[in-house]
Structures are given as C-alpha cells and as structure tokens.
C-alpha positions in Angstrom: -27.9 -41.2 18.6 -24.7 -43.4 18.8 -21.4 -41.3 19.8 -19.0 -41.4 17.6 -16.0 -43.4 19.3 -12.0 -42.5 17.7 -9.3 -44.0 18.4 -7.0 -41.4 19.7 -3.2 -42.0 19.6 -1.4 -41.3 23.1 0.0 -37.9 22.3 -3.5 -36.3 21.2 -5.8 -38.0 24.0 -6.4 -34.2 25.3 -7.5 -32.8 21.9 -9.9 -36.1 21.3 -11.1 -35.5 25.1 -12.2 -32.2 24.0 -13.9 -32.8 20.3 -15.5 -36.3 21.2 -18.4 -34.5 23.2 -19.9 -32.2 20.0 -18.7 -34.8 17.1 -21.9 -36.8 17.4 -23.9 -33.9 16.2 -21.6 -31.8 14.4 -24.1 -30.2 12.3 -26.0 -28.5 15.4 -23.0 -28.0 17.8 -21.2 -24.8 18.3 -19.4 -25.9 21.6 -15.6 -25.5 21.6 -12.8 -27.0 23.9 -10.4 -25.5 25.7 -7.4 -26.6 28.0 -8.7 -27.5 31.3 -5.7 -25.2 32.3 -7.3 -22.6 31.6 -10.9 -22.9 33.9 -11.8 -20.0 35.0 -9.9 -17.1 33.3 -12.1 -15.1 31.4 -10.2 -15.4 27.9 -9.6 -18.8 26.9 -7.0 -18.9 24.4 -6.9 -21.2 21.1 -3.4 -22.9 21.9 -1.5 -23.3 18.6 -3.8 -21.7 16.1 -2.5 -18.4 15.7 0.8 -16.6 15.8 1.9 -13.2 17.1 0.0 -11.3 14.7 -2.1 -9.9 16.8 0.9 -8.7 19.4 2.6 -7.4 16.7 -0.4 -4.9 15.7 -0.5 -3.9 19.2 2.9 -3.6 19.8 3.5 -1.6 16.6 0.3 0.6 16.7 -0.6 -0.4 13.2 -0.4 -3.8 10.7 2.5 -2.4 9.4 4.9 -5.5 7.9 7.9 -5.3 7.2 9.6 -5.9 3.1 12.4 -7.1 5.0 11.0 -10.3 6.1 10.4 -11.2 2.8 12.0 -13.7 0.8 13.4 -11.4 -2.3 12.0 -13.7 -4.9 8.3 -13.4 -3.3 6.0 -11.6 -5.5 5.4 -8.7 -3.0 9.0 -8.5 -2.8 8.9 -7.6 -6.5 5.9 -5.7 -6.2 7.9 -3.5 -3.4 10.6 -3.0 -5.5 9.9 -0.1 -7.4 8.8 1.8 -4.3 11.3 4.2 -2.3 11.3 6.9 0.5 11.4 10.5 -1.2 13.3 12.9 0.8 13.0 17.2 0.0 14.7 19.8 1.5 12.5 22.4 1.4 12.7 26.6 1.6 10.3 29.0 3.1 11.0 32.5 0.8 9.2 34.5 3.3 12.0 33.3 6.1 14.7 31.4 3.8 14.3 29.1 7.1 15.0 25.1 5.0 13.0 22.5 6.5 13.3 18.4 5.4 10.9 16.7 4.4 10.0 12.6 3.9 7.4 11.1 1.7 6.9 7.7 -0.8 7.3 7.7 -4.4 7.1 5.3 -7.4 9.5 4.9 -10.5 7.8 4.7 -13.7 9.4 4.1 -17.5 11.2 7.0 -18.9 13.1 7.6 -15.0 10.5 9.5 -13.3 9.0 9.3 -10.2 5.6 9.9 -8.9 4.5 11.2 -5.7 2.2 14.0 -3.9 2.1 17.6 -5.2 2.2 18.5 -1.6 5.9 16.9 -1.4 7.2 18.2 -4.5 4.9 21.6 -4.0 4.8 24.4 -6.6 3.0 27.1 -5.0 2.8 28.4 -1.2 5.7 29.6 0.8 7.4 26.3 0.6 9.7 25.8 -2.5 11.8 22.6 -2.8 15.3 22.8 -3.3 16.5 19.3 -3.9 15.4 16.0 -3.3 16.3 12.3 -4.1 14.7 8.7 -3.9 16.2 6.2 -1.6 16.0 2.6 -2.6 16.1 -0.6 -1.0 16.1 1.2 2.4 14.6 -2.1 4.3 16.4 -1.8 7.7 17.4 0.6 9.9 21.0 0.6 9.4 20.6 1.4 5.6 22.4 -1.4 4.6 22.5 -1.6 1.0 20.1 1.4 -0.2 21.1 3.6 -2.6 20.1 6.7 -3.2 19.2 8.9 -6.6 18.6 12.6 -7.1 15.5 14.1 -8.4 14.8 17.5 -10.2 13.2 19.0 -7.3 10.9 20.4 -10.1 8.4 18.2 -11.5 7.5 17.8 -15.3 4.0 17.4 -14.5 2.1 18.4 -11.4 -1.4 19.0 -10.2 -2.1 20.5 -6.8 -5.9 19.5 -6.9 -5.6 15.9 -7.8 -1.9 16.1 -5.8 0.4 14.7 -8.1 3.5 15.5 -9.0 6.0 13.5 -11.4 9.6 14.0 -11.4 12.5 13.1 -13.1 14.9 11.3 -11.6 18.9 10.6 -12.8 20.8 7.4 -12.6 18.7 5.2 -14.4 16.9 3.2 -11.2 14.3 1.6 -13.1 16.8 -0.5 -15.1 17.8 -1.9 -11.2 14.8 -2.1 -9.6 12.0 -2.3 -12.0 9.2 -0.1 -12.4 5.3 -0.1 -11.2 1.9 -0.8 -13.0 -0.6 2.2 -13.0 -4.2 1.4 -14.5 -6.8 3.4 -14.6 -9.4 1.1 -14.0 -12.3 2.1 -12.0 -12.1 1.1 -7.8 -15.5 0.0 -6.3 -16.2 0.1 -2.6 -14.8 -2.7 -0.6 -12.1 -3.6 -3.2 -9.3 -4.7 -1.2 -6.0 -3.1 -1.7 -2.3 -2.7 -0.8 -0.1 -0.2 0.2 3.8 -0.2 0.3 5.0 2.9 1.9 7.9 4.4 4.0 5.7 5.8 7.6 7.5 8.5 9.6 10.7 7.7 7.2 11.4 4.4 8.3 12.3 1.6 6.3 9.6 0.0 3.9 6.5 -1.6 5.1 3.3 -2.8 3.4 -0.3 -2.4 4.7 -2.6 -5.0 4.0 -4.7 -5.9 7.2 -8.3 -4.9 7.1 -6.8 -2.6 3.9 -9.7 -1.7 1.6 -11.9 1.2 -0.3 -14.9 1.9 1.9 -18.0 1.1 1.1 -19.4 4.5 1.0 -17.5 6.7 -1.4 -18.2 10.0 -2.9 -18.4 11.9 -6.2 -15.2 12.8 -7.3 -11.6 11.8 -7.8 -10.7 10.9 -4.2 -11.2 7.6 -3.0 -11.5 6.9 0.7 -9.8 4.0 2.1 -9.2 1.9 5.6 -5.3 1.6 4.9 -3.1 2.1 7.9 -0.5 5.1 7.0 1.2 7.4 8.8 3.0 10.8 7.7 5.2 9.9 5.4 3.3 7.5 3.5 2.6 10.1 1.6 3.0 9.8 -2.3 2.6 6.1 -2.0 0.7 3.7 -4.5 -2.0 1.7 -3.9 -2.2 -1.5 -5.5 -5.1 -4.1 -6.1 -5.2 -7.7 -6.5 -3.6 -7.1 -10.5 -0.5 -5.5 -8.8 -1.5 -2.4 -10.5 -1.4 0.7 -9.2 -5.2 1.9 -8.5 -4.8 5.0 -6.3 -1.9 7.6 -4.8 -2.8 8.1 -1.2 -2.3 11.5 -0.2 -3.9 12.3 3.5 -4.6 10.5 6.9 -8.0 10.7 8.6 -8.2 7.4 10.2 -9.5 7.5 13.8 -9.4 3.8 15.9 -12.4 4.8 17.7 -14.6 6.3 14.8 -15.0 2.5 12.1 -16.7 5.6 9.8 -13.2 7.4 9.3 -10.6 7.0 6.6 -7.9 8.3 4.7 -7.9 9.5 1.0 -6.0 9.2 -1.5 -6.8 10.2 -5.6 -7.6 7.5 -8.1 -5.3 6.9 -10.8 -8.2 7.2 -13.3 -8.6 10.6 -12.6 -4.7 11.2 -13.0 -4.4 9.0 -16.0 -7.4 11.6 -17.5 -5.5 14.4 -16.7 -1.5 13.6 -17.6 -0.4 12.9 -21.0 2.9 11.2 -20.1 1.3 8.8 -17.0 -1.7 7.5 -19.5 0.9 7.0 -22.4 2.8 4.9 -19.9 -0.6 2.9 -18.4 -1.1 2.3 -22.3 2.2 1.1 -23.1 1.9 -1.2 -19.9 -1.0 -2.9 -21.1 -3.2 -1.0 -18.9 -7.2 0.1 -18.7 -6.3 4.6 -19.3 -8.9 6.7 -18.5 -10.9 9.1 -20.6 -8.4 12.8 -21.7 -9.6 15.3 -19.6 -11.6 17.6 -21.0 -9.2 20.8 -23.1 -8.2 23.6 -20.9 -8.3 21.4 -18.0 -5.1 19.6 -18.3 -1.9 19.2 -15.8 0.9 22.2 -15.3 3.4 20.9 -17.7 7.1 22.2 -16.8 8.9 22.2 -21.0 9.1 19.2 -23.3 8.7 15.5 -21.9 9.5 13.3 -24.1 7.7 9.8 -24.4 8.3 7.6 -21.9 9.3 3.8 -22.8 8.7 0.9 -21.3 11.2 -0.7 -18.5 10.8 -3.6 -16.4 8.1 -3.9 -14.2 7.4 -6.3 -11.6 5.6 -9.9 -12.9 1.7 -9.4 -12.3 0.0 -12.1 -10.0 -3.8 -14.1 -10.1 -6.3 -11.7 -9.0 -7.0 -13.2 -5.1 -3.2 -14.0 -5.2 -1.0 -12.6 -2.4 -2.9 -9.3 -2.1 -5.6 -10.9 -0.7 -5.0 -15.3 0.2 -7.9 -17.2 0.3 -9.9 -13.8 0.4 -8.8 -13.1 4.1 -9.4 -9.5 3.4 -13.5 -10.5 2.8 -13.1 -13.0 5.7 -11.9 -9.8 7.8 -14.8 -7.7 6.6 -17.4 -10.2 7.5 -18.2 -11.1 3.8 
C-alpha cells in the first residue's frame, strides 16, 4: 500500500512525524505517538489533551467542583441555586451539653426546606433547638450569603425514609428560586448530580463517575457512586431533567472496594408518603408517586397549608449539562 504523504506546515512537522507512520492503515492501527522527549519514562503523557482535572481530584480527595467557578447564568448555576448549607444547634436532654451541627437542604414552594430526619431529628437524645439555611455561601469568606431561620421543628418528618421538611421565614424562594422533585422511578446506572455543602464548606457539585449502581435492592433506598462527605447530608440528587430523583442521606463509599456506595432515599418513596411534597411535585409538573397506603403516612406537626408554586430553576435537554456528550457512560465503559 501507498503511504499517505501530507503536507505539514512548519509549526506541526513533530505532530505529522508522529501520525504519518499509522495513517496508511488507519483502520488496523492502534499505535500512538509520543514526544521523543519523553523516551524512556514509563508514563508517556498526551501533551495538550487534557487539563488538571485529574490533579485536581487528587489534590482535593474527591471530584468535588466548585459553584463558584461557574458563570451565574449557566444552567447548573441555576440548578445550584435553590441549594444551601443547613446549620442546627442541637441539645442532648440527658446532659443539656449543645452540640452544632451542618448538613444540605433544598427550598421548595410554600418556604420550606427539605433535608434529613437525622438533621432536623425528632426522637433520641438529640433535640434541635434552632437552625437556619445559608444561601449563596460559594466562597470561603462568605461573601454575599445570607442566611434564613428555620423552625427547628419540621411540619413533616419520617425517620425511616429520613426526611424532614421545615419551614423556613424570609421568603428565600422568591430570591433564589426553588428545586424540581419528581417521583419518577431511578434505574441502575442512571447518571445523576449532586449539589451539596461537604464538611460545611462552600457549595460544590459531584458529577464525576456520579451514578445509581447497577445492583440495587428492594426498597426505598437507592445506592449510588456519588462522592459526599459529612455534611452532604440532606442534599438532592438530580438527573439529567434537573429534577430532583433522590435525598442522599449516608456515606459508604470505600476507594478500594468498586462494590461500595452510599444511599440515599428515592423521592418516589417520599412523594408516596407526604401529602404536601407530592402536591408540590404535582403542581411542578412532575411524575408523583402512588399515596402510601392509610395508617402508613408521615408524622405531621399541625395544619400545613397548600403549598404554591415559586420559581424554580429552567429545566435542561435530558444529556444536557448533567451528563455532555454522555461522558458519564463514556466513564462507565458503556
């Protein structure tokens, strides 16, 4: 076979000089060039092809990234939005020693917030005494978050499924929007998204390698390969509608163990359980799951009145920017 001869402009003579050798039979060849530099070291680095990504996960101990490097008018800027750092003081009655306390939570219409049971807790020792939702709280210094009290006692709560919903005072939705819950059911493998506050610090996203396993169980709990911390707590989990799928709730995640995870509860077994989150999935537009059975419902603290709709954050094309050109299958080997 004839090579195939290019004419190579000065400045890329060393990248022709590389690819001329496997272009005459690109359908068999699986050869790949490297910088003669770079003879003889055992890792032979593709110059110019990626970034410091991969650093960054090192560096960080996690693909955490931050909200703060986004351009506010970027979809997942507007997806963030909505999402805050929940902070409890708590009380232990046996010792009336206080203890504080950081987790995520969500607004919703009707100025509530949701987050874990196990935040907000209504049984055990530990009783909250107040606690408040800080927004916007991208950067260390604080610089420009505000912050909005919460009835340390929830409306609704369920210490199985681990939910607790909250009011909150000040009216935050009608400043920074509100999130999309659907009840929809999560198969194995669907990629996902998680916006969360880790260890307190300021808002992050996890969406490398970020997926529902494969294997799942019976059940409301969903297992997942999101990277969280404690903290993340309370925090939604979002697919490729920008809906909110799932409310992580516990870590489990081992880097030497690929068949680990961490768990949160899927939103269709909340939405079948709370009367006030599945009137505001249906008001959104949203897939609600079946009413759980009678006798079996949520404890319900007095009267809630109907929630109404606020302003939530615009919906992207499923395999938008949760998941670009399906990296997340590219990551998983599909």
């Amino acid at each position: 076979m004839t090579p195939i001869r290019r004419r190579c402009r000065p400045a890329r003579v060393a990248a022709c000089l590389l690819l001329s050798p496997f272009a005459a039979d690109a359908a068999r060849a699986q050869s790949i060039g490297f910088d003669p530099a770079d003879y003889g070291r055992a890792q032979l680095p593709l110059r110019q092809t990626t970034g410091d990504a991969a650093a960054y996960v090192d560096q960080n101990k996690g693909a955490f990234e931050p909200i703060s490097e986004l351009d506010p008018k970027d979809g997942l800027a507007a997806l963030a939005r909505p999402i805050g750092r929940v902070d409890i003081v708590l009380r232990n009655a046996r010792t009336g020693q206080q203890v504080g306390a950081s987790c995520t939570g969500a607004l919703l219409p009707g100025d509530y917030v949701l987050t874990n049971h196990h935040c907000l807790p209504q049984s055990g020792d530990l009783t909250p005494v107040k606690a408040s939702i800080l927004m916007d709280y991208l950067t260390l210094d604080g610089k420009g978050a505000r912050r909005f009290e919460i009835d340390p006692k929830p409306v609704e709560f369920d210490a199985r499924l681990d939910y607790a919903l909250a009011r909150v005072a000040g009216n935050p939705g009608a400043a920074y929007g509100t999130v999309r819950l659907s009840g929809e059911a999560v198969p194995g493998n669907r990629s996902m998204l998680v916006i969360h506050h880790p260890l307190g610090r300021p808002k992050v996203m996890s969406r490398f390698r970020c997926f529902a396993m494969k294997d799942q169980a019976e059940g409301p709990d969903l297992r997942h390969r999101c990277d969280t911390l404690g903290g993340s707590s309370g925090s939604l989990m979002f697919d490729a509608s920008v809906a909110g799928i799932a409310l992580h709730k516990e870590g489990g995640l081992d880097p030497k163990d690929p068949s680990s995870f961490n768990k949160a509860t899927r939103l269709s077994a909340i939405l079948g359980r709370s009367r006030i989150l599945s009137e505001i999935a249906a008001a959104q537009g949203r897939p609600v799951a079946a009413a759980a059975p009678a006798g079996d419902a949520p404890t319900t603290v007095g009267a809630a009145p109907s929630p109404t709709p606020a302003r939530s954050p615009a919906a992207s094309p499923a395999g938008g920017p949760l998941d670009p050109a399906g990296m997340n299958a590219i990551l998983r080997g599909r």
